[in-house]
C-alpha positions, 0 to 999 in steps of 0.5 A: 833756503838755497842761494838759487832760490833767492835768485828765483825769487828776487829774479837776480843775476849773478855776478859771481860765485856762481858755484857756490849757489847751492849753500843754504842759508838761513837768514838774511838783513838788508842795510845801507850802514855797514856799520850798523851790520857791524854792530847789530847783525848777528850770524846772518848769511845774507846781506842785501843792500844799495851801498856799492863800495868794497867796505861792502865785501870787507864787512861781509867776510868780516861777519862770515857772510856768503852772499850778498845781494845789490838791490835797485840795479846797482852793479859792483866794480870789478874791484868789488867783483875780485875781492868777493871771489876771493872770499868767495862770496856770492854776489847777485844783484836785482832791480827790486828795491831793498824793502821789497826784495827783504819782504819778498824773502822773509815771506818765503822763509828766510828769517831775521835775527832778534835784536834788542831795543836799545835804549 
């Protein structure tokens, strides 16, 4: 899926990056908890999330993601902005809630990663 194509179907604006809308991707994760992105998430393109702090942008160029995308009408600062354009990462953000734009992705191709339980 194109990054264009999550934007149609999550009905989201992009904030920046906007050339860099036509890279595929091919799965995504939605978390709050960075450090659980750090921890379990695995050769994901996409992160979509509620947390609004540039530990967002440093965990997802960390993990060599291009896009991420703000749910529940939250709205990066401009030092968000700028540290995204300068790993050019994508940035949108939407109103829908994280669970609804996760399903609305996943039942339009974009896939998860296996993990294993942890016991």
């Amino acid at each position: 899926m194109k990054i264009k194509d999550m934007q149609k179907l999550l009905d989201a604006k992009v904030v920046c990056c906007e050339e860099n809308i036509e890279r595929q991707v091919y799965s995504a994760c939605g978390c709050d908890l960075m450090s659980d992105v750090l921890a379990y998430v695995k050769d994901q393109a996409v992160l979509l999330t509620g947390l609004v702090n540039p530990q967002v942008i440093r965990t997802a160029e960390m993990m060599d993601m291009i896009c991420i995308v703000f749910v529940r009408s939250k709205t990066p600062s401009d030092e968000i902005i700028q540290m995204a354009k300068e790993h050019g990462i994508v940035i949108m953000c939407t109103e829908k809630r994280l669970y609804e734009a996760c399903g609305i992705l996943y039942s339009n191709g974009l896939i998860g990663s296996a993990t294993k339980a942890q016991s």
